[in-house]
RODO-2510 file (C-alpha; in nm, 4 decimals, decimal comma):
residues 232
     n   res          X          Y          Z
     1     x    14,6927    -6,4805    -3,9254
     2     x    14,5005    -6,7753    -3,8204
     3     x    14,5945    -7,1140    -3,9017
     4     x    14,3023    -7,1734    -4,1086
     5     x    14,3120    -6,8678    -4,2779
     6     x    14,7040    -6,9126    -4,3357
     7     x    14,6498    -7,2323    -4,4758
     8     x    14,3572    -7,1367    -4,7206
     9     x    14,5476    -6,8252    -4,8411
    10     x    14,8924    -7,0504    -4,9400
    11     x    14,6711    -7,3010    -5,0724
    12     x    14,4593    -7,0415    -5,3177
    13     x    14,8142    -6,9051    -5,3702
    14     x    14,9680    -7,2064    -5,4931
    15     x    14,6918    -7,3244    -5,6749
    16     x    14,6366    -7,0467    -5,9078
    17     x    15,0344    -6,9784    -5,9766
    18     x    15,0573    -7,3102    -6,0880
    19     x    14,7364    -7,3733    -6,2702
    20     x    14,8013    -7,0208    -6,4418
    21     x    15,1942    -7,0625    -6,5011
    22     x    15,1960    -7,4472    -6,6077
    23     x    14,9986    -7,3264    -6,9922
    24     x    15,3442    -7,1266    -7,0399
    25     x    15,3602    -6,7332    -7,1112
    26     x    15,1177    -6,7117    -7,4415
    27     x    14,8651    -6,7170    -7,1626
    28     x    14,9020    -6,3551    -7,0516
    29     x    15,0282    -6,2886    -6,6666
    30     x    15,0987    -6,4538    -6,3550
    31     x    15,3211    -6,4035    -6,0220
    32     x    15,2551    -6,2608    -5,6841
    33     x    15,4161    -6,0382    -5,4210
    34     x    15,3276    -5,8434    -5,1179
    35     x    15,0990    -5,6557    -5,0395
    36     x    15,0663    -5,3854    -4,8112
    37     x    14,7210    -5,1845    -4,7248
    38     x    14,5547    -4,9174    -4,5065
    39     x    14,2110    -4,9450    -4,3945
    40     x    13,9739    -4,6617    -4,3500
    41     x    13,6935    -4,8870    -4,1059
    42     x    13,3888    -4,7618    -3,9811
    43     x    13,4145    -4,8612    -3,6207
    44     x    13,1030    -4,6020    -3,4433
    45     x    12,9361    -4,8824    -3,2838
    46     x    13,2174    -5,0946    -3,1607
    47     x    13,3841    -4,7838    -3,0116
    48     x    13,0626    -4,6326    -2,8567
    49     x    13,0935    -4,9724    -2,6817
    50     x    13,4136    -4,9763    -2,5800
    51     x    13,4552    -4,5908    -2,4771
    52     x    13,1127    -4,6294    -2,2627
    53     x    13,3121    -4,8829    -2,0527
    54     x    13,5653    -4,6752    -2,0144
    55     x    13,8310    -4,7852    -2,2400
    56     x    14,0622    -4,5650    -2,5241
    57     x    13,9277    -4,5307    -2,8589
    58     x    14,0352    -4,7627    -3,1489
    59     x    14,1767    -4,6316    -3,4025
    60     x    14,0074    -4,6397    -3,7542
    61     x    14,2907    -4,6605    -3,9307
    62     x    14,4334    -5,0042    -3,9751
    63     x    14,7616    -5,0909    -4,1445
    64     x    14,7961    -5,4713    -4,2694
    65     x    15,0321    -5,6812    -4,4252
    66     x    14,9851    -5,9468    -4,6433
    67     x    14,9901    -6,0926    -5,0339
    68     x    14,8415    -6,1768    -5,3708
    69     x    14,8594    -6,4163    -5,6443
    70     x    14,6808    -6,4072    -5,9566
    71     x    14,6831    -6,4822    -6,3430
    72     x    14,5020    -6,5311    -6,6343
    73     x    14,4566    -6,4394    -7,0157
    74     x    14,5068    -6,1452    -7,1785
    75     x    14,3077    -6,2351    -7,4657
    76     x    13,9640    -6,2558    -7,2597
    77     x    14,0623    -6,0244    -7,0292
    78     x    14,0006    -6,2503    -6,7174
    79     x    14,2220    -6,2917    -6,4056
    80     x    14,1590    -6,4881    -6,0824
    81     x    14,3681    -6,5199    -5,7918
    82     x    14,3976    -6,5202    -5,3681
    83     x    14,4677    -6,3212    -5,1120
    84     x    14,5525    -6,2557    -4,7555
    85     x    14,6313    -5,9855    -4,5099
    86     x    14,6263    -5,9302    -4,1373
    87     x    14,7343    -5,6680    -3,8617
    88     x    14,6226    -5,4884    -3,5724
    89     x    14,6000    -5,1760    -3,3526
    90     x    14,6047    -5,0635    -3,0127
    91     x    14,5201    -4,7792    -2,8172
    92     x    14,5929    -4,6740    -2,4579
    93     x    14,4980    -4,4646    -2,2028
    94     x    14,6852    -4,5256    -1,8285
    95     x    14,6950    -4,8913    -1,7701
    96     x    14,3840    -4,9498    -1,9632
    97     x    14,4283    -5,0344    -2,3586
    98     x    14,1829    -5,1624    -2,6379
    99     x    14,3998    -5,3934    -2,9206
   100     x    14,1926    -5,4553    -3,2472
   101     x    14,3011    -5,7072    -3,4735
   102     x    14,1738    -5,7701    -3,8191
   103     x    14,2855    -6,0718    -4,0787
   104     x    14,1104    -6,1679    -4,4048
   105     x    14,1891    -6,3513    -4,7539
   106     x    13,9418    -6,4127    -5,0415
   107     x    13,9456    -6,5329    -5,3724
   108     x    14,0345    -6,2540    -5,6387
   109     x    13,8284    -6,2095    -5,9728
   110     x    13,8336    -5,9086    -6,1995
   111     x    13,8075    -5,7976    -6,5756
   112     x    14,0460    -5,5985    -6,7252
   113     x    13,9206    -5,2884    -6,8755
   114     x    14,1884    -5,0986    -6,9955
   115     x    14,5710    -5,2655    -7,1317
   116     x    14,8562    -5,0553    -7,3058
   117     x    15,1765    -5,0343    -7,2567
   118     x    15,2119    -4,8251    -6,9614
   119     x    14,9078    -4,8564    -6,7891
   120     x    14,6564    -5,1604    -6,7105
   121     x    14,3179    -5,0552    -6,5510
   122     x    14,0814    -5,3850    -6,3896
   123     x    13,8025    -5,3578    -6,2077
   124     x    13,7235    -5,6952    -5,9603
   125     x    13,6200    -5,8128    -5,6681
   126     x    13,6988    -5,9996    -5,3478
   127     x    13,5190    -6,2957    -5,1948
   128     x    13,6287    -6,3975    -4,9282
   129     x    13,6279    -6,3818    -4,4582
   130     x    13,8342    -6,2962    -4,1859
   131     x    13,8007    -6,2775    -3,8554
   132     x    13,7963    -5,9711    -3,5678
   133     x    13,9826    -5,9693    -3,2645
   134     x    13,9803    -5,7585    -2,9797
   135     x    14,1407    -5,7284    -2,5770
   136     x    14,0619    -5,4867    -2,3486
   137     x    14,2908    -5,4857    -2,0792
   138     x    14,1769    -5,2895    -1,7280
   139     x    14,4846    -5,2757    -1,5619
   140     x    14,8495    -5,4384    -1,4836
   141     x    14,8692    -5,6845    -1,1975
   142     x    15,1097    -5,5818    -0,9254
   143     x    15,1409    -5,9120    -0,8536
   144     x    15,0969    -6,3099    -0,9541
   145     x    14,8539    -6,3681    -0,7089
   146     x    14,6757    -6,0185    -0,7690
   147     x    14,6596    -6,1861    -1,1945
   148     x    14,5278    -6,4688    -1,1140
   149     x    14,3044    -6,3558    -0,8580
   150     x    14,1484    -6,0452    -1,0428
   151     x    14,0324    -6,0600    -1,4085
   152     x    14,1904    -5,7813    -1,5257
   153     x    14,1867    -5,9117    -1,9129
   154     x    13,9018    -5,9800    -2,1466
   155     x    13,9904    -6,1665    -2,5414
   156     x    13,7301    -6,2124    -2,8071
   157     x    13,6808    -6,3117    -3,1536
   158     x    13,4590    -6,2815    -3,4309
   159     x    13,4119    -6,4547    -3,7565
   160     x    13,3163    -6,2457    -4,0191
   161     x    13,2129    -6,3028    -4,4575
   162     x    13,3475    -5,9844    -4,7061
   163     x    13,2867    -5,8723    -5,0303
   164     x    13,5401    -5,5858    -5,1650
   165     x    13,4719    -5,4743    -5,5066
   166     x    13,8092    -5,2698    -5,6700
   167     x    13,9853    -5,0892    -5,9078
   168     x    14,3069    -5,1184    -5,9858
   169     x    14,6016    -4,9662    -6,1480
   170     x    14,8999    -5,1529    -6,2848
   171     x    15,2401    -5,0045    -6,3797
   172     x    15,5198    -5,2259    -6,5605
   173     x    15,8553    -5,0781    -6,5356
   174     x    15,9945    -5,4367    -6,6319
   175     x    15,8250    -5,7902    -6,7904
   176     x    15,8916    -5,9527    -6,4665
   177     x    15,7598    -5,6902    -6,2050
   178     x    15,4532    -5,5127    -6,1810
   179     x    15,3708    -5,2629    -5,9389
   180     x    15,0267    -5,2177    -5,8559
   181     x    14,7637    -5,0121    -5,7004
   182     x    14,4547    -5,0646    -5,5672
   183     x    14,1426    -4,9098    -5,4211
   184     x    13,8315    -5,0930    -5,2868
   185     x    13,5216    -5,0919    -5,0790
   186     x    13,4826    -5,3309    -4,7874
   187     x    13,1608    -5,4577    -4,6681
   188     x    13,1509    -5,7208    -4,3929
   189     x    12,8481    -5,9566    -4,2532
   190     x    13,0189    -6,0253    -3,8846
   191     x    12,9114    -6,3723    -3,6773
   192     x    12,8766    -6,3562    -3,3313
   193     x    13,1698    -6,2450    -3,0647
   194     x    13,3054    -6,5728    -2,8799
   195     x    13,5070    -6,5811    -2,5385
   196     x    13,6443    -6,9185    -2,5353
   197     x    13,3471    -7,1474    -2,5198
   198     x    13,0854    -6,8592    -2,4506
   199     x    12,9316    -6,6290    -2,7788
   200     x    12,7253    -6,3388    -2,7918
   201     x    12,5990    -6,0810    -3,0079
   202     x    12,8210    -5,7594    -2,9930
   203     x    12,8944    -5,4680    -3,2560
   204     x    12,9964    -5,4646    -3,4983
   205     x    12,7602    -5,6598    -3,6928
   206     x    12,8655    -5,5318    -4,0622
   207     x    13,1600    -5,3739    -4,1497
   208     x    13,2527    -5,1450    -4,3704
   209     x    13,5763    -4,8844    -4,5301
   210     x    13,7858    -4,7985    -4,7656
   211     x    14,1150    -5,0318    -4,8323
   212     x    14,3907    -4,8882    -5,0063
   213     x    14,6285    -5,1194    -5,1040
   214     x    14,9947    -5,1230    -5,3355
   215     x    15,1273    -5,4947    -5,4116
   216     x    15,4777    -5,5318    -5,6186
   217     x    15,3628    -5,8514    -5,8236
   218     x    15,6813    -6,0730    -5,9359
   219     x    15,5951    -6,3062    -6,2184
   220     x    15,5568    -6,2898    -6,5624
   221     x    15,4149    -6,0785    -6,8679
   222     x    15,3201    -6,1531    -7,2045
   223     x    15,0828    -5,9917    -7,4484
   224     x    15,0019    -6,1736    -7,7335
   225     x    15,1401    -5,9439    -8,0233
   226     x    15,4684    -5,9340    -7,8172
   227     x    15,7247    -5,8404    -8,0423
   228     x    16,0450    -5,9599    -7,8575
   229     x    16,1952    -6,3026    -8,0535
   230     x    16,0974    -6,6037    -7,9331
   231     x    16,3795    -6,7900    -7,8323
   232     x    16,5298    -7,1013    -8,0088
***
């Protein structure tokens, strides 16, 4: 993960734990955890691109790794919180090979719309970026000379704002740990590729997929008519 995107995540992280945990555990729930996810992406014009010039296909499937933090009332049903999440792929074919990279985080927001005891149902949404990265690599040097002579190595980014309504599905086999599943829709307004100092338009220019993701949220748990004794 980028710096800047590292530092915004933490930051959203550790902003909401402790604005959410410091009113004490009347207020609901609050903790976070990690949070692994597979992405189903829609890649057809990137890889028309990259296949035409001779490179492997990326792979659409895209495993990240990342975390989540959120809180918030039970009474009004509310919860906000941060994420963030990054990984990559890479295909190859000979010498040549095509490595994808994707990292995003967003601000979390969702209503809960179904609480018992064994099963919380919320429906939300992420707002939030990222950015895309992708190297294409023609062939190994057989040399020093022959790598600094030839390019044989071309590295791009791309900046990119997301929106990824969800549902999710909460399980609570203890007060302290939740475990967590959740399906959303990614869509993606990309910025421009850049190549150091140099940008230029390039697919893809949205993107879109399905994320599937399962976080194990450590924190804390309170409902409002909780029976258990307070303690003195």
């Amino acid at each position: 993960m980028r710096a800047s995107g590292l530092i915004l995540t933490i930051a959203m992280l550790l902003a909401v734990s402790c604005a959410v945990g410091a009113n004490g555990p009347e207020d609901g729930v609050w903790g976070g955890g990690p949070m692994p996810s597979v992405l189903f992406l829609d890649l057809g014009g990137l890889n028309a691109a990259v296949t035409a010039a001779g490179y492997p296909r990326i792979s659409e499937v895209l495993l990240t790794m990342g975390g989540a933090s959120y809180g918030g009332r039970l009474s009004d049903g509310v919860r906000f919180g941060g994420t963030g999440s990054s990984g990559a792929t890479i295909s190859r074919d000979g010498e040549r090979s095509a490595r994808f990279g994707l990292e995003t985080y967003g601000l979390m927001v969702e209503k809960i719309a179904a609480n018992d005891a064994g099963l919380t149902i919320a429906l939300g949404t992420v707002l939030g970026g990222g950015s895309l990265d992708l190297r294409l690599i023609d062939r190994f040097p057989d040399s020093f000379e022959d790598a600094v002579g030839a390019p044989y190595v071309a590295s791009m980014t791309k900046c990119f704002y997301a929106l990824q309504p969800y549902v999710a599905f909460e399980a609570r086999p203890f007060r302290w740990i939740t475990a967590r599943f959740q399906l959303g829709f990614l869509w993606a307004l990309t910025d421009r590729w850049a190549f150091e100092e140099v940008e230029f338009s390039g697919p893809p220019r949205t993107l879109t997929g399905l994320v599937a993701s399962l976080t194990m949220r450590f924190g804390w748990h309170e409902k409002e008519d909780d029976d258990t004794p307070a303690e003195e």
